[in-house]
Short mmCIF file of the C-alpha atoms (twelve columns), coordinates in Angstrom:
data_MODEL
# 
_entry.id   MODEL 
# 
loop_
_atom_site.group_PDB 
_atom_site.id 
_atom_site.type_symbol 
_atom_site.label_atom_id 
_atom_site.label_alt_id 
_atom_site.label_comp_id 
_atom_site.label_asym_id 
_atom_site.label_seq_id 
_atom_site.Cartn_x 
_atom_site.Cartn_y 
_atom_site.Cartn_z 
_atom_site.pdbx_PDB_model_num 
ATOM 1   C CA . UNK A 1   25.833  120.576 205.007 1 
ATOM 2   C CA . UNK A 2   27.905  119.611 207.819 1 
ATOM 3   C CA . UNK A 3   29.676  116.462 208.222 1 
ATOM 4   C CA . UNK A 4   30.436  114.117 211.504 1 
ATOM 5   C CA . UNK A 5   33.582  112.819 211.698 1 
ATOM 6   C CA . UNK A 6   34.562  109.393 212.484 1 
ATOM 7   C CA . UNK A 7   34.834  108.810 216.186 1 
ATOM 8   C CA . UNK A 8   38.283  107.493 216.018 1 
ATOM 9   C CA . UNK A 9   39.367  110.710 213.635 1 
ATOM 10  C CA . UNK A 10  38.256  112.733 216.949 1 
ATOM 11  C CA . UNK A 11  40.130  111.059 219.537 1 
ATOM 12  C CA . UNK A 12  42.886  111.911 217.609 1 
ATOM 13  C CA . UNK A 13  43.093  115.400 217.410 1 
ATOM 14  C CA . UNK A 14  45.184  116.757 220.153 1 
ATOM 15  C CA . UNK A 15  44.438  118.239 223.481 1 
ATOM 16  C CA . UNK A 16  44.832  121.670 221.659 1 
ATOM 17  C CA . UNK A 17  42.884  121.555 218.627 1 
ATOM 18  C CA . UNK A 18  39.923  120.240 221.136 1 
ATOM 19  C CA . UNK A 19  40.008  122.794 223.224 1 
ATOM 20  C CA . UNK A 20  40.376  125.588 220.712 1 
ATOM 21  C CA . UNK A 21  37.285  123.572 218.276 1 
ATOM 22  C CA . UNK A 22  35.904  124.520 222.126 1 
ATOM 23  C CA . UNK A 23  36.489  127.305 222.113 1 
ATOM 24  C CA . UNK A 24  35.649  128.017 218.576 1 
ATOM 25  C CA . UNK A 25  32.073  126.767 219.147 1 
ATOM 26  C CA . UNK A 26  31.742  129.123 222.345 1 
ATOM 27  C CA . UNK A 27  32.573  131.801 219.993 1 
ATOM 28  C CA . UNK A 28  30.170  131.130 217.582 1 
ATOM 29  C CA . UNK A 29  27.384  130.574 220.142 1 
ATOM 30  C CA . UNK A 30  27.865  133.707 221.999 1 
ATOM 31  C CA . UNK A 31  27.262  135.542 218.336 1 
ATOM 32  C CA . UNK A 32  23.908  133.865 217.805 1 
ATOM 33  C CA . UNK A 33  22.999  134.832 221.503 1 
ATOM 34  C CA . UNK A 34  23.539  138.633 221.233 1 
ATOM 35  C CA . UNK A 35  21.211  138.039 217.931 1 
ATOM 36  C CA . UNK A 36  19.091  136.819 220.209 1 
ATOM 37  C CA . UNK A 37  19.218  139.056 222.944 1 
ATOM 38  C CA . UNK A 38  18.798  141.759 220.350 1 
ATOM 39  C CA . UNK A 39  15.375  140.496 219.435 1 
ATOM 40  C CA . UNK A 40  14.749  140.332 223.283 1 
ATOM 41  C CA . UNK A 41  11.255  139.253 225.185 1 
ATOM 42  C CA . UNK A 42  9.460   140.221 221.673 1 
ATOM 43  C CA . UNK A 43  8.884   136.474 221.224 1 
ATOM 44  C CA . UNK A 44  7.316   135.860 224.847 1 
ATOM 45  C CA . UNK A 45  5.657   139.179 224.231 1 
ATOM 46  C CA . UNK A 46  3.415   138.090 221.371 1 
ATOM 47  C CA . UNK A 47  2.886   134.638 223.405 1 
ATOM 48  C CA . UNK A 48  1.690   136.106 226.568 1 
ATOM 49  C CA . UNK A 49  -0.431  138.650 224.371 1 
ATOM 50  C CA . UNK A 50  -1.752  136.243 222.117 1 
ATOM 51  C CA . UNK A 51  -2.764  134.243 225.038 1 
ATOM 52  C CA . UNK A 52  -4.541  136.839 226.374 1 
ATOM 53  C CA . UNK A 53  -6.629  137.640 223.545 1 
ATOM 54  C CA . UNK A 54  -7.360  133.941 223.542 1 
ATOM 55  C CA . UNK A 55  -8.477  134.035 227.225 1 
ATOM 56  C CA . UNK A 56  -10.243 137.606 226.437 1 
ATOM 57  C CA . UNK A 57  -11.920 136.286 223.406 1 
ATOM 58  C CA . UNK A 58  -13.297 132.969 225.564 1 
ATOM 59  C CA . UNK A 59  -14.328 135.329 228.351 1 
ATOM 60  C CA . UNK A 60  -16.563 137.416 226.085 1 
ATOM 61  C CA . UNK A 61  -17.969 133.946 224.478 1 
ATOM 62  C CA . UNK A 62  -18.927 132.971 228.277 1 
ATOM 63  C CA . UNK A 63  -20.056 135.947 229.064 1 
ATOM 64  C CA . UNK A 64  -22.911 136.343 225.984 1 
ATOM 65  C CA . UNK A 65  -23.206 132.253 226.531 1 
ATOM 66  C CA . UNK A 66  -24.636 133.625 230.472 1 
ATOM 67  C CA . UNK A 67  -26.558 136.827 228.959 1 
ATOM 68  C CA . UNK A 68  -28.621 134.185 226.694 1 
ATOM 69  C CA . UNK A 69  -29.129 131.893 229.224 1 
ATOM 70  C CA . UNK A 70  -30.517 134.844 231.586 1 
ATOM 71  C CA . UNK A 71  -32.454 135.816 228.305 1 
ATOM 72  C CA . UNK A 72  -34.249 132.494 228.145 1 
ATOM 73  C CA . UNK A 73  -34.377 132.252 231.817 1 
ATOM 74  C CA . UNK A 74  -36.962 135.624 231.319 1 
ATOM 75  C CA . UNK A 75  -38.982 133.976 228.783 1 
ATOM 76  C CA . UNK A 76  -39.544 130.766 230.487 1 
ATOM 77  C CA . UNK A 77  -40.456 133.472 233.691 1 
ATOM 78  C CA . UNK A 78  -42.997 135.646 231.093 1 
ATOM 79  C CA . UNK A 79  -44.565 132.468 229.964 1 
ATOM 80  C CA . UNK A 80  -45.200 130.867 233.576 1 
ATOM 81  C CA . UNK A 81  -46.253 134.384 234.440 1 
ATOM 82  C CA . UNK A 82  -49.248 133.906 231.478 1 
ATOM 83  C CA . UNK A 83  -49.770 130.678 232.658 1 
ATOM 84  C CA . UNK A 84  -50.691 131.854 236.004 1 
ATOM 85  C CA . UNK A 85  -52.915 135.158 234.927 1 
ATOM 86  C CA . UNK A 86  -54.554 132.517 232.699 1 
ATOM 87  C CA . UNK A 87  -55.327 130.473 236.182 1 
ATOM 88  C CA . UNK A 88  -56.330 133.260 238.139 1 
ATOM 89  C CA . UNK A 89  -58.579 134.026 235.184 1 
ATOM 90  C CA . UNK A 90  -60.176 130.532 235.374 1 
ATOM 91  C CA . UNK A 91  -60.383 130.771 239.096 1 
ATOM 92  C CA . UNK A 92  -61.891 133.530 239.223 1 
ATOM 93  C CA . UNK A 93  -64.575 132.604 237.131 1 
ATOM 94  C CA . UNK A 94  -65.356 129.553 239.115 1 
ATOM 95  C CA . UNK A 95  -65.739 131.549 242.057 1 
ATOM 96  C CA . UNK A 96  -69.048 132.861 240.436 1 
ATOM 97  C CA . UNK A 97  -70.478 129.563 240.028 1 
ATOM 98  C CA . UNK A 98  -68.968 128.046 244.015 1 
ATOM 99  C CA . UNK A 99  -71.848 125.898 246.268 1 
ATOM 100 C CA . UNK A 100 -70.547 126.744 249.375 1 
ATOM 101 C CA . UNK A 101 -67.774 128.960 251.288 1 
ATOM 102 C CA . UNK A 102 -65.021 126.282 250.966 1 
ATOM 103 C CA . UNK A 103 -64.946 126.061 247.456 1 
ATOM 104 C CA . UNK A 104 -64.805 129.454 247.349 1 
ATOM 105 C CA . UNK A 105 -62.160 129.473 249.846 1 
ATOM 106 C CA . UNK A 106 -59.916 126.981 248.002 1 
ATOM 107 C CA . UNK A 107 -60.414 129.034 244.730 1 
ATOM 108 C CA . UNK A 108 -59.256 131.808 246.756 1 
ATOM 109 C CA . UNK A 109 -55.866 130.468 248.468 1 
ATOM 110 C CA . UNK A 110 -55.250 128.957 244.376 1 
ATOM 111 C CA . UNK A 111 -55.641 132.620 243.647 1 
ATOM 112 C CA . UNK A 112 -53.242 133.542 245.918 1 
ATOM 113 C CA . UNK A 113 -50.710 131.265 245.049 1 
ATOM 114 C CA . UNK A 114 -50.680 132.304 241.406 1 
ATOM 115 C CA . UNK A 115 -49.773 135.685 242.501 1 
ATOM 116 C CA . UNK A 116 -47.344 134.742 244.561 1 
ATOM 117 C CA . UNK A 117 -45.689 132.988 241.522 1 
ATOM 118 C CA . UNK A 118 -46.320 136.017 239.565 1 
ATOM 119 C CA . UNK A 119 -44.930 138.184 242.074 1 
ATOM 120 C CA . UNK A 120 -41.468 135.952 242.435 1 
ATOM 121 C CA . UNK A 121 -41.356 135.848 238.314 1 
ATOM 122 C CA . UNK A 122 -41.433 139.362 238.345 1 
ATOM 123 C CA . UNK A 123 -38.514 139.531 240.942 1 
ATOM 124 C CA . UNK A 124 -36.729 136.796 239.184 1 
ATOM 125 C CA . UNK A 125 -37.094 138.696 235.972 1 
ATOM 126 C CA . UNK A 126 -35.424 141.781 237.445 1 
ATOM 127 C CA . UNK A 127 -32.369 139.829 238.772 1 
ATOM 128 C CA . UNK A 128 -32.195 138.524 235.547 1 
ATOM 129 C CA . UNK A 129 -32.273 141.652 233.725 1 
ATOM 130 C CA . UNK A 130 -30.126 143.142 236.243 1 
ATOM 131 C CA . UNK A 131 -27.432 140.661 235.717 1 
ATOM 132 C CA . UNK A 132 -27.775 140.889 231.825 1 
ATOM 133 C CA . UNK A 133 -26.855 144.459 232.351 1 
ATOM 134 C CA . UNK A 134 -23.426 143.410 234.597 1 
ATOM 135 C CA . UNK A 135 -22.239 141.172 232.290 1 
ATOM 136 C CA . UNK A 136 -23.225 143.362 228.982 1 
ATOM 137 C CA . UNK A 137 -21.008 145.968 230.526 1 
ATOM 138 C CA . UNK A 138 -18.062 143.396 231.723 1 
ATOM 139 C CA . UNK A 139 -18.135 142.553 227.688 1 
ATOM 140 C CA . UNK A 140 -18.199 145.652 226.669 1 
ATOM 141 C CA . UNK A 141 -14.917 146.359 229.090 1 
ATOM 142 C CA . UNK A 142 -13.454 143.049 227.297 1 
ATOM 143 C CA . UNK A 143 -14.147 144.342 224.031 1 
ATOM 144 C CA . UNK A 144 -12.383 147.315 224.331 1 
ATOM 145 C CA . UNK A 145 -9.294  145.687 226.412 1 
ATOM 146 C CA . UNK A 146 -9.208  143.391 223.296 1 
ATOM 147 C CA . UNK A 147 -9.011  145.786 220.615 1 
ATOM 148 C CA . UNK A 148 -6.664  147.502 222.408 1 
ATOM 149 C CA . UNK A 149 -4.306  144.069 222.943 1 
ATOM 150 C CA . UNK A 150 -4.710  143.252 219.255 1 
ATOM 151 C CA . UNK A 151 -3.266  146.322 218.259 1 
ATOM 152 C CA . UNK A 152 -0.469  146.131 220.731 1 
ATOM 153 C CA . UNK A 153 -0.233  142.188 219.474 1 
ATOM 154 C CA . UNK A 154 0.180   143.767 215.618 1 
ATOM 155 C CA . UNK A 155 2.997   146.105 216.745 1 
ATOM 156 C CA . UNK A 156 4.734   143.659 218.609 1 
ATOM 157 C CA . UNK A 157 4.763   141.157 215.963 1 
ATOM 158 C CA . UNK A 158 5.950   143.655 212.963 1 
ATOM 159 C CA . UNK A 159 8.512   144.589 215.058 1 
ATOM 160 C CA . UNK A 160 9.477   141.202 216.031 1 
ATOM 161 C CA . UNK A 161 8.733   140.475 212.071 1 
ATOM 162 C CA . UNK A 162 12.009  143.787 211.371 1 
ATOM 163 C CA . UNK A 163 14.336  142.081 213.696 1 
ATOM 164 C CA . UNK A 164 13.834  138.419 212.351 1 
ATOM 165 C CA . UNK A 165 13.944  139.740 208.841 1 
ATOM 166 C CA . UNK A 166 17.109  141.665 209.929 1 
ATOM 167 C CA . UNK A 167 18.465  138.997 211.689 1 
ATOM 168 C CA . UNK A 168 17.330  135.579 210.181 1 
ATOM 169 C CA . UNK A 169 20.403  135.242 207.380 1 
ATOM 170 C CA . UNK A 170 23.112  136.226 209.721 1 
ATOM 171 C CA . UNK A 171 21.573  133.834 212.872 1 
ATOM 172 C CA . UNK A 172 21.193  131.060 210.162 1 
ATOM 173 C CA . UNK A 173 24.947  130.980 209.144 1 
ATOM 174 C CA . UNK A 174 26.260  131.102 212.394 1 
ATOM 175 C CA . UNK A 175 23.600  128.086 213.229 1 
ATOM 176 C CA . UNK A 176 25.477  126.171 210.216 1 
ATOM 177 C CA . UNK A 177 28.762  127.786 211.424 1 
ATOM 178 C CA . UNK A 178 27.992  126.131 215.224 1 
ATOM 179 C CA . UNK A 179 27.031  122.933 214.027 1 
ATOM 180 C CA . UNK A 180 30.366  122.266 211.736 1 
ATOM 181 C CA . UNK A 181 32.410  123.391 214.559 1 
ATOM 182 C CA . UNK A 182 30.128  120.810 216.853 1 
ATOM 183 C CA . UNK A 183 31.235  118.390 214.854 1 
ATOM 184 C CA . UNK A 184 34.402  118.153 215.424 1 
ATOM 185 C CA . UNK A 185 33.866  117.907 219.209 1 
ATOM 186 C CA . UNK A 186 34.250  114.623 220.770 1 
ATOM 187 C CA . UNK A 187 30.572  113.440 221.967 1 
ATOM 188 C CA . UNK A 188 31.795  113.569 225.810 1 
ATOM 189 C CA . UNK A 189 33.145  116.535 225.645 1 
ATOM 190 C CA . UNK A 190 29.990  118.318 223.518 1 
ATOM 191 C CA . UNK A 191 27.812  117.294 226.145 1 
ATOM 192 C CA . UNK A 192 29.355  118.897 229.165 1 
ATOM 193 C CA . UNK A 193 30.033  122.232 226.981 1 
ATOM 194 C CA . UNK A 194 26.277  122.228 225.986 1 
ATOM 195 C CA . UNK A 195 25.537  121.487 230.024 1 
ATOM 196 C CA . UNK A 196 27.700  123.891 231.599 1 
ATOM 197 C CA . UNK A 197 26.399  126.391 228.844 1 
ATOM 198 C CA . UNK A 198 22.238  125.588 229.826 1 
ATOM 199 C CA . UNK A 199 23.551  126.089 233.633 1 
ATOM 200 C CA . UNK A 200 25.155  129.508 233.460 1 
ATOM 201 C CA . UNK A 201 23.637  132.696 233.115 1 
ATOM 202 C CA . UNK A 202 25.578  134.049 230.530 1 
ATOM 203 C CA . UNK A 203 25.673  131.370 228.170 1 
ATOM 204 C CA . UNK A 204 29.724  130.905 228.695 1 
ATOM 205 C CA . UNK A 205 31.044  127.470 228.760 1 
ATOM 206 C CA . UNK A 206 34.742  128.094 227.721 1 
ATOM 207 C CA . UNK A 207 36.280  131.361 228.677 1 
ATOM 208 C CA . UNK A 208 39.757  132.478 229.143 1 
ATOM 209 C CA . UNK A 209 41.644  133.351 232.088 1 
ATOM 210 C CA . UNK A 210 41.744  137.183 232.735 1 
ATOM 211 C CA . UNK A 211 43.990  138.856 235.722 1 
ATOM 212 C CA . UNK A 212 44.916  135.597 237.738 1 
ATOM 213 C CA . UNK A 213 41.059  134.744 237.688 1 
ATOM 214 C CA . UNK A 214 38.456  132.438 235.777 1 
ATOM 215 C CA . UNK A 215 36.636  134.298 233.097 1 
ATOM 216 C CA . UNK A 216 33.089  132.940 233.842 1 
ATOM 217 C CA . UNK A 217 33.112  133.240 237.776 1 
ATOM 218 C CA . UNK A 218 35.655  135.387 238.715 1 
ATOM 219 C CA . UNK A 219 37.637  133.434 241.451 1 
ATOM 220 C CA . UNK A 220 41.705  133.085 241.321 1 
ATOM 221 C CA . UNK A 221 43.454  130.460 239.299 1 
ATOM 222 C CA . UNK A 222 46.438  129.291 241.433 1 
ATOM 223 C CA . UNK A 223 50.126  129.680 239.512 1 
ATOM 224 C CA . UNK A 224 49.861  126.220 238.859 1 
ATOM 225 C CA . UNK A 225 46.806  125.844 236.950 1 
ATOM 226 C CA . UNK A 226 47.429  128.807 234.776 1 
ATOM 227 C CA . UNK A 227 50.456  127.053 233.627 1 
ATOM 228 C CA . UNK A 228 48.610  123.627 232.853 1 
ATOM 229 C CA . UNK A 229 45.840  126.050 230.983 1 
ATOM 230 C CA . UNK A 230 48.624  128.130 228.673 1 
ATOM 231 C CA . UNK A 231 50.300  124.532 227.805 1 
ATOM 232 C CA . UNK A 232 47.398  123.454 226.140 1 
ATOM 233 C CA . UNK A 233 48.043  119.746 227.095 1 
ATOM 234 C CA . UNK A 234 44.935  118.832 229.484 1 
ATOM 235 C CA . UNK A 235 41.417  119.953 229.458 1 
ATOM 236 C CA . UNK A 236 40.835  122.132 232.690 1 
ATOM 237 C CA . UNK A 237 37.981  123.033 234.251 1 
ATOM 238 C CA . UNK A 238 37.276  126.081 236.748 1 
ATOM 239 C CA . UNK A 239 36.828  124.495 240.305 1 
ATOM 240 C CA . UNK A 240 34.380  127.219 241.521 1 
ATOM 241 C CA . UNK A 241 31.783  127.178 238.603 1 
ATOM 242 C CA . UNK A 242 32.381  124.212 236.094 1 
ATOM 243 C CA . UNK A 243 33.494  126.224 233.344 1 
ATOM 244 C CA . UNK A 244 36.079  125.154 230.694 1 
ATOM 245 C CA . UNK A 245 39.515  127.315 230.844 1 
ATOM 246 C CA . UNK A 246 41.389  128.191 228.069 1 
ATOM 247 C CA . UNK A 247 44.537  131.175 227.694 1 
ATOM 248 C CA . UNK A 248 43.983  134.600 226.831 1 
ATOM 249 C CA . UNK A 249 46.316  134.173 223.710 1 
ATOM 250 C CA . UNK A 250 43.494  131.691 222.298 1 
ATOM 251 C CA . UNK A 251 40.635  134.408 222.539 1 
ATOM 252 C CA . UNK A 252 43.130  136.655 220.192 1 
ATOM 253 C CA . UNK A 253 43.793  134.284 218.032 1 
ATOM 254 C CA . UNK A 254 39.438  134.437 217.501 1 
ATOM 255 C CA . UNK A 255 40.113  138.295 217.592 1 
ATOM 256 C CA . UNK A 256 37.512  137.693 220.499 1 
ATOM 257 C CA . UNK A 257 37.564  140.146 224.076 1 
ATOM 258 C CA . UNK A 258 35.956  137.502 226.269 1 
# 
């Protein structure tokens, strides 16, 4: 368990001691990032395919939600369609018993219009049907894209499952290891390491000067600076990207090759 120390017990450790606890920290991070670099995209991997068997698995329940609906749909159509033959039926047989040509006239057009309903129920009933069949086979493609997605899913996760496994102790000490050596960072100071770290690409928030030039960006250190950087008495940043600069000699002393 890691412990804070006092405020006032940090502002009085030395220029040196801050920047290599800096430095110290950047060391430490950089190991847990090549553990996780090692484990890779595996972790948005099973996300992404995990949300696709969600949105594959809500497809197919849409899908057979529109097939039963289409299924009803023909049994309300088969039902009006009995309804009508049963009216045709009765109309007919008041035709035989009509006074006059305009009864039997309006039997007729009643006639008529039952048919036509028939007729349209049938042709409903084949869109219907014809549908059924579109979005049976659109399941039947989502069916087999999602057994084929949960078995990639199941080898992406035991292989994500290997890496943790191999991974987890060694990630967790260094996690402990980062947070002592937070500790002994001055607040102001811990924030603008854990900025400038979020903001470059790398992850580097303290590196060393290498050939004349700033470890993190690349661009030349005048005389000057270097000298102010290898005295250890002020805490220097890179002008170009931000970074915190620290000597060579205080990688080695890590046994680091940043």
């Amino acid at each position: 368990m890691s412990v804070t120390l006092p405020a006032e017990t940090k502002s009085e450790i030395t220029v040196e001691e801050k920047l290599r606890a800096l430095y110290k920290l950047q060391v430490i991070d950089t190991e847990i990032d090549k553990i996780r670099i090692v484990r890779g995209e595996l972790p948005l991997e099973v996300q992404d395919l995990e949300d696709e068997l969600a949105g594959l698995e809500t497809r197919i329940g849409k899908l057979q939600q529109e097939i039963d609906d289409y299924e009803n749909s023909i049994n309300e159509k088969k039902n009006s369609m009995k309804d009508a033959l049963a009216m045709i039926k009765k109309y007919e047989s008041q035709q035989e018993n009509v006074r006059n040509n305009r009864e039997f006239d309006s039997l007729n057009k009643e006639i008529e219009y039952q048919t036509l309903d028939i007729q349209l129920s049938e042709k409903r009933i084949k869109e219907f049907k014809a549908n059924i069949e579109a979005k049976t086979s659109l399941i039947e493609q989502s069916k087999s894209t999602l057994e084929e997605r949960t078995k990639d899913l199941e080898h992406k996760k035991s292989e994500l499952a290997a890496i943790v496994a191999e991974t987890e102790k060694d990630e967790q000490h260094l996690a402990d290891e980062s947070a002592k050596a937070a500790s002994k960072i001055e607040d102001r100071l811990l924030v603008a390491y854990k900025r400038i770290r979020t903001n470059a690409a790398n992850g580097l928030a303290v590196v060393t000067v290498n050939r004349d030039a700033c470890g993190g960006c690349f661009n030349h250190i005048p005389p000057q600076r270097q000298m102010d950087i290898r005295l250890r008495k002020k805490i220097i940043v890179c002008e170009y990207c931000g970074r915190l600069l620290v000597d060579p000699e205080m990688a080695e002393e890590f046994g680091s090759n940043q």
